[in-house]
C-alpha positions in Angstrom: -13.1 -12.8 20.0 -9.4 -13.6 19.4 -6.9 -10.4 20.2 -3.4 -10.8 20.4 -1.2 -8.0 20.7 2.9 -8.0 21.6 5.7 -6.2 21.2 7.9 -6.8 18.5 11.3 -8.5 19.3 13.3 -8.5 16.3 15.9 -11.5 15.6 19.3 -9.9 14.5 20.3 -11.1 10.8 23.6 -12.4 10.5 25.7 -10.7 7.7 24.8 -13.7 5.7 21.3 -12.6 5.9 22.0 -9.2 5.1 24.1 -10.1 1.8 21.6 -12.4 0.7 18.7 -9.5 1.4 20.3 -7.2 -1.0 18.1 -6.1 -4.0 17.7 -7.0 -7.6 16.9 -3.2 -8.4 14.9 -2.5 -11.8 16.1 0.9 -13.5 13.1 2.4 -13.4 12.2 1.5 -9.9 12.0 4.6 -7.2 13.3 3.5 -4.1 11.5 3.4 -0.7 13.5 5.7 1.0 16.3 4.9 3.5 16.4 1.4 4.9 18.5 0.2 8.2 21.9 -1.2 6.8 25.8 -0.2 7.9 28.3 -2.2 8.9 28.3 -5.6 10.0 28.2 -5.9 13.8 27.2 -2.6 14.0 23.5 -1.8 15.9 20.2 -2.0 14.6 18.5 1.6 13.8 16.0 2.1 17.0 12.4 2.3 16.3 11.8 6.1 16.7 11.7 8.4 13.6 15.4 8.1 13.2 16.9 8.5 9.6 18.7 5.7 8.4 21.8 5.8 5.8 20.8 6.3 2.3 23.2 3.9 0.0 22.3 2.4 -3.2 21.9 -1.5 -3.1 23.8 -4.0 -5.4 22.0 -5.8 -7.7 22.6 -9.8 -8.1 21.3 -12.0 -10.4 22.2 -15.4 -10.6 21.5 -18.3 -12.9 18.5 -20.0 -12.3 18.0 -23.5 -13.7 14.9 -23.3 -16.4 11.3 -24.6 -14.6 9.7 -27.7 -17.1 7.2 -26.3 -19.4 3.6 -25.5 -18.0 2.5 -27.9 -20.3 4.4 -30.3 -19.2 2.5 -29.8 -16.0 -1.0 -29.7 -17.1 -2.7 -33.2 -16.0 -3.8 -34.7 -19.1 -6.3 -36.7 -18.0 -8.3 -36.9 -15.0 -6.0 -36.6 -11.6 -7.2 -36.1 -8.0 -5.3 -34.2 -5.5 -5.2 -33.6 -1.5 -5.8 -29.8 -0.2 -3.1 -28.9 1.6 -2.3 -27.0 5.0 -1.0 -24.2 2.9 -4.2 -24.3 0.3 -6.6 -23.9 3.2 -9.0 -21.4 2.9 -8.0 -20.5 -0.6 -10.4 -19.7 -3.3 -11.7 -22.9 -5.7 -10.1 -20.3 -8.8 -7.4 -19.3 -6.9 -6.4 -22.8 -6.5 -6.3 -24.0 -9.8 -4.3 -20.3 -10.7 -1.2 -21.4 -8.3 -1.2 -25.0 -9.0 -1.3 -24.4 -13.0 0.1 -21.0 -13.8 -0.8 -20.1 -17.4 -4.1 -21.0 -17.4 -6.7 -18.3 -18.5 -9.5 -16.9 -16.2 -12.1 -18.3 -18.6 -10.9 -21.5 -18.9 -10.9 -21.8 -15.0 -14.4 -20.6 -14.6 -15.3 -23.2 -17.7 -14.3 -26.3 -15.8 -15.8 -25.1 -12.8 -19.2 -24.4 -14.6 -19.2 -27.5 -16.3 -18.8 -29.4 -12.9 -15.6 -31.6 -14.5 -14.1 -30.3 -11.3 -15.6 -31.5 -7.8 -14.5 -31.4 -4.7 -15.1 -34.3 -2.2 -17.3 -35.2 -5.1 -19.3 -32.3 -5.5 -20.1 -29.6 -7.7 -18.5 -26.3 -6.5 -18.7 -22.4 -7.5 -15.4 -20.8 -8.6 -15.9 -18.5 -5.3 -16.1 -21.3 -2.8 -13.4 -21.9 -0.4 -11.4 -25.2 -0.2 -10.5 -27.0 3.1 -7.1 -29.0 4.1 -7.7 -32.4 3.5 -10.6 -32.2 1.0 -10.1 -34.2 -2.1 -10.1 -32.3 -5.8 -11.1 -33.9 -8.8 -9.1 -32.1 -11.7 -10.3 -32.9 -15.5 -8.1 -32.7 -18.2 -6.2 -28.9 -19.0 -5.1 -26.9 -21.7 -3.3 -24.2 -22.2 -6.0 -21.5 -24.8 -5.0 -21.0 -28.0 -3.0 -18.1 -28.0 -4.8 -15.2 -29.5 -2.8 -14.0 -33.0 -1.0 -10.7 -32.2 -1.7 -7.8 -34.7 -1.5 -3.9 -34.9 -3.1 -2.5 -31.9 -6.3 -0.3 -32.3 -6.1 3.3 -30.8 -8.0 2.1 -27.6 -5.3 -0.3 -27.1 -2.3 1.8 -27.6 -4.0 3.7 -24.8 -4.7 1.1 -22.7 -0.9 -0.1 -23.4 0.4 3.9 -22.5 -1.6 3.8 -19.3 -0.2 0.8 -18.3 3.6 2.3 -19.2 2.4 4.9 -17.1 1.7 2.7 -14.3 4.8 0.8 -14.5 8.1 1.2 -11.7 9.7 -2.3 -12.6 10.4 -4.2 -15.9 12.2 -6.8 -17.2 11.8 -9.6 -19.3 10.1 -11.9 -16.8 8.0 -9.4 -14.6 6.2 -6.4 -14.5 5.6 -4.4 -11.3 2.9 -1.7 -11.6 1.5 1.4 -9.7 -2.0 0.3 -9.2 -4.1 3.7 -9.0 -6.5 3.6 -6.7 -10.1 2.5 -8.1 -8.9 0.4 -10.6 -9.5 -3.1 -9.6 -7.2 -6.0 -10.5 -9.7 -8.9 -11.7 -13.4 -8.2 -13.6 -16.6 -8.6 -11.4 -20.1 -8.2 -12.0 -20.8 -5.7 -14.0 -17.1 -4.5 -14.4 -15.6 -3.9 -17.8 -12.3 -2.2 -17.4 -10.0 -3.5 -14.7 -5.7 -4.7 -14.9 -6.4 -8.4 -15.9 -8.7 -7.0 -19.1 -6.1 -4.3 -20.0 -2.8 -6.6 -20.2 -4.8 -8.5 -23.1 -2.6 -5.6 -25.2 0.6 -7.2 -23.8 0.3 -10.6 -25.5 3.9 -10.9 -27.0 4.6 -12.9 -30.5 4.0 -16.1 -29.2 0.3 -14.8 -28.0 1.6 -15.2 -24.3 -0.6 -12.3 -21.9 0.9 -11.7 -18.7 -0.3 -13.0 -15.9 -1.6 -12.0 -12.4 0.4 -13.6 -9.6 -1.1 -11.7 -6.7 -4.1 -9.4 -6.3 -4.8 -5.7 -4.1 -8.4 -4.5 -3.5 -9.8 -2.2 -5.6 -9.6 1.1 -3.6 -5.7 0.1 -2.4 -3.4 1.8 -4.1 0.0 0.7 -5.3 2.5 -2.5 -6.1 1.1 -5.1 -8.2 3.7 -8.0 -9.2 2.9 -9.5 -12.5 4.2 -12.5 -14.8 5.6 -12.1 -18.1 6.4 -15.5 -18.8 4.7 -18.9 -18.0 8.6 -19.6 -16.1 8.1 -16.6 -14.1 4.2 -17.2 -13.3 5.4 -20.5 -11.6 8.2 -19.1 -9.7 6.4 -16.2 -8.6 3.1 -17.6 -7.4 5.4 -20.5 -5.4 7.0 -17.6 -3.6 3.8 -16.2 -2.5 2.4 -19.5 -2.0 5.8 -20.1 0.5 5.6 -16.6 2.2 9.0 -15.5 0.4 7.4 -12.5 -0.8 7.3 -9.4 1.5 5.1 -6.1 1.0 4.8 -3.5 3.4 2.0 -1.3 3.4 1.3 2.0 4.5 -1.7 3.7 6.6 -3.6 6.5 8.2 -5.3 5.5 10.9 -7.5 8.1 13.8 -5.8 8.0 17.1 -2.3 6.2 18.2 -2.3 2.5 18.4 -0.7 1.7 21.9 2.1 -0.4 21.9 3.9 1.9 18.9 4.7 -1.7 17.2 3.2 -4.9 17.9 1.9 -7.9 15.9 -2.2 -8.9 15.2 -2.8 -12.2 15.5 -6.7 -13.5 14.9 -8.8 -16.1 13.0 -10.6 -13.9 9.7 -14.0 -15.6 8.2 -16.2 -14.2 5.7 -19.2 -13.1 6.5 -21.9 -12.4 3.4 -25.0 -10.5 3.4 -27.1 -9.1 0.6 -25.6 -6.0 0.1 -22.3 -6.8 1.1 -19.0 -8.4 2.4 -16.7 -8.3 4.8 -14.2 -10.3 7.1 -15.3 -10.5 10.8 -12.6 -11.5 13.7 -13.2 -15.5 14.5 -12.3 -18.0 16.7 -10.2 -21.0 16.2 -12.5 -24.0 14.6 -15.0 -21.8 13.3 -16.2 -22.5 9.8 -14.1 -20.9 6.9 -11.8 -19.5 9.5 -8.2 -18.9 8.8 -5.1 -17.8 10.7 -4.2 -14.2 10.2 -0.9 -12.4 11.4 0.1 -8.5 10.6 2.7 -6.6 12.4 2.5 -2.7 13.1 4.5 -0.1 13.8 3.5 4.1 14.2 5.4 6.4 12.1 4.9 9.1 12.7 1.6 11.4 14.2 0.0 14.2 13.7 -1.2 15.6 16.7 -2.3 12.7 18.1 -5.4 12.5 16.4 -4.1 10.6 13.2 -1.4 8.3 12.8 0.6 7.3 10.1 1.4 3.2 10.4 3.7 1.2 8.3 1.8 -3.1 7.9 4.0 -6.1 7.3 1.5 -8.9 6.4 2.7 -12.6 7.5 -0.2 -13.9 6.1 -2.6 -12.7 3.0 -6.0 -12.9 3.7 -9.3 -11.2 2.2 -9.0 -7.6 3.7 -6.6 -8.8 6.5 -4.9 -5.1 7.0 -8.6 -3.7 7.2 -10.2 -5.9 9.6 -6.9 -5.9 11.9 -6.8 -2.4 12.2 -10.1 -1.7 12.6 -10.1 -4.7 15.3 -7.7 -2.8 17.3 -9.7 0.1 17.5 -7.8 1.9 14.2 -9.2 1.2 11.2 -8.1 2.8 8.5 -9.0 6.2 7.3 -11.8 6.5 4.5 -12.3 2.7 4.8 -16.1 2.4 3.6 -16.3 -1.2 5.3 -14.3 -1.3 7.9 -14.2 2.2 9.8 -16.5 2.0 12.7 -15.8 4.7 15.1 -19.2 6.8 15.6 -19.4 10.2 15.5 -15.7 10.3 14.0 -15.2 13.9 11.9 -12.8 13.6 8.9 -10.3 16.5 9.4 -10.6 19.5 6.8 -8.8 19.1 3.2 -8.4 15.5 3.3 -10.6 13.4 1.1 -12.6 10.3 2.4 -11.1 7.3 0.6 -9.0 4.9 1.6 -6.2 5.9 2.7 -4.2 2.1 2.2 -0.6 2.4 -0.1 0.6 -1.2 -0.8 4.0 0.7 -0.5 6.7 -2.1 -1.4 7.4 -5.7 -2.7 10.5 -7.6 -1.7 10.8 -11.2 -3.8 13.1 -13.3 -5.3 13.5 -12.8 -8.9 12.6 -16.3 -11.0 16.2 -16.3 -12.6 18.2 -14.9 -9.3 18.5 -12.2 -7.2 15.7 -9.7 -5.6 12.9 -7.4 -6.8 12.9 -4.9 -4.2 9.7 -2.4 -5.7 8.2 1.0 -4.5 5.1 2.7 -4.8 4.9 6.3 -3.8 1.6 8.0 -2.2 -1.6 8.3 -4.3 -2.5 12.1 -4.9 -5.2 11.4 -1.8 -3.0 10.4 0.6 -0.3 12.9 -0.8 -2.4 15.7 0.0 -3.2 14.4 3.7 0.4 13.9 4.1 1.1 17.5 3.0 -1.6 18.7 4.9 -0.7 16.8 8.2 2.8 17.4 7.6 3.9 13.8 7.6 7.2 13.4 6.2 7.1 10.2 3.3 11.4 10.5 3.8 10.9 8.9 7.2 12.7 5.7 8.3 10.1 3.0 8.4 10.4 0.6 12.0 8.3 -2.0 10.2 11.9 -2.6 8.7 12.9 -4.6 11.9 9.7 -6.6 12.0 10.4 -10.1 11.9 9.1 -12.1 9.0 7.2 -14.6 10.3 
């Protein structure tokens, strides 16, 4: 079993950093809460619960040069293309989704079925995971007809409310929602209401429906960056497929984790079973194995018997946050597959589900500038916080985690 654990050793930016890190701000965006900043040259905030100056960011927002049509992208006839190191481990429909932004779920899962698309020649599932170096027959693609927009039906002007509801950043390109907790992203077996379904009432004039660029599980609350626009799909997902993107995630874990701040480094592979599955620490070379680093750092405690940790994810693997805490012997609070200490008692007044806030997105914005996001706590975790006494105003140390 892989374990890697060190302190974190934060690279001073340069003030050209620090210009170029300042936010593209939305106007209905809530901000996360104090951030290390000042004058150049001057010293870093320490890691301890020290309050950083509040100021508001600038927004900038350059000129991007327009991206070529999707269409202009799509192969029109059959084309085969080289996994690459970056691609490893990625889902067959996953795949498709970041080389050809804009095309629909069902039209994925139809090419898939069908068998036009093979990999080292062979028929694959849309679930199955793709190696570097394997070879990917692509057929032919089309963008769906778009669907003709009319008056929306009282279930939709619903749907369309809760998803205002849900919103904290908007703009003609992107969408940044509050995922509640227990809504998931993307349909499954038996699922019939989940985010994909309900941006169907989105489709603008043109019959465009925005588009997913990145996904959360289920029971993690929070930011959720969407695509307006075929231009922004294909800026977006090559951000996340470059690691520009940043999120930073929030957790209650039992016990302290020891170093306060440290990074997780392992090798994640699936592991199926009949009733369920999870992601189980691997070593190097095993099959399906990727490469998975997370930095930490504590908060802020209560008592000593939970702890309140900000998560940076380097990398974005299936469940990475869950399996690296719980690997370190802190997995995260109300986690139904991944807490495994016996005989653990939840304290009184807090509720057992998961207690995981995608907290914050930090990307470029497809025309210039930065989308800097926030999520605040779920009710849940709002109510532990209260009860704990956990103050959400605190500076957050994974702030000086490095980003790689």
């Amino acid at each position: 079993m892989s374990r890697r654990i060190k302190r974190m050793n934060p690279r001073p930016r340069s003030r050209d950093e620090r210009e170029d890190a300042r936010p593209h701000q939305a106007r209905s965006a809530k901000k996360a809460g104090p951030r290390p900043g000042g004058k150049p040259g001057s010293k870093p905030p320490r890691f301890a619960g020290e309050r950083a100056e509040r100021r508001p960011p600038k927004a900038v927002l350059e000129k991007a040069v327009p991206a070529k049509p999707v269409e202009a992208l799509l192969p029109t006839k059959v084309q085969t293309v080289t996994v690459t190191a970056d691609e490893n481990n990625m889902r067959v429909d996953r795949f498709l989704e970041a080389r050809f932004p804009g095309l629909s779920f069902s039209h994925i899962q139809r090419v898939v079925r069908k068998g036009e698309l093979r990999v080292d020649g062979k028929r694959v599932d849309s679930k199955d995971r793709l190696e570097e170096g394997q070879s990917v027959r692509i057929p032919p693609l089309k963008l769906d007809a778009p669907k003709v927009v009319g008056e929306l039906s009282d279930a939709a002007q619903k749907t369309l409310k809760a998803l205002k509801e849900m919103t904290i950043y908007e703009d003609d390109d992107v969408l940044v929602l509050n995922k509640p907790a227990g809504l998931a992203v993307q349909g499954g077996s038996g699922m019939t209401r989940h985010i994909d379904q309900m941006l169907e009432v989105m489709r603008d004039a043109k019959g465009q429906k925005p588009r997913l660029v990145h996904r959360i599980d289920r029971e993690t609350s929070g930011c959720l960056l969407i695509a307006k626009t075929r231009f922004a799909a294909s800026h977006l997902t090559g951000a996340f497929r470059s690691r520009s993107a940043r999120k930073v995630y929030w957790a209650l874990v039992p016990g302290l984790p020891k170093p306060k701040q440290g990074r997780i480094s392992t090798f994640l592979a699936k592991e199926e079973s009949e009733d369920d599955t999870i992601m189980r620490i691997a070593q190097h070379g095993d099959e399906g194995a990727s490469h998975a680093v997370t930095y930490y750092a504590v908060v802020e405690t209560a008592g000593n018997k939970l702890t309140w940790v900000s998560l940076k994810p380097v990398t974005g693997r299936t469940h990475q946050l869950r399996a690296h805490m719980a690997h370190i012997g802190h997995p995260i609070v109300g986690d139904p597959k991944y807490f495994n200490i016996e005989n653990w008692q939840l304290p009184g007044g807090l509720q057992n589900r998961l207690h995981l806030l995608a907290r914050r997105i930090v990307i470029p914005h497809p025309r210039g500038g930065v989308i800097d996001a926030t999520a605040p706590l779920p009710p849940h975790m709002q109510q532990s916080w209260n009860l704990l006494g956990l103050d959400a105003t605190r500076f957050d140390p994974i702030e000086n985690a490095p980003e790689e």
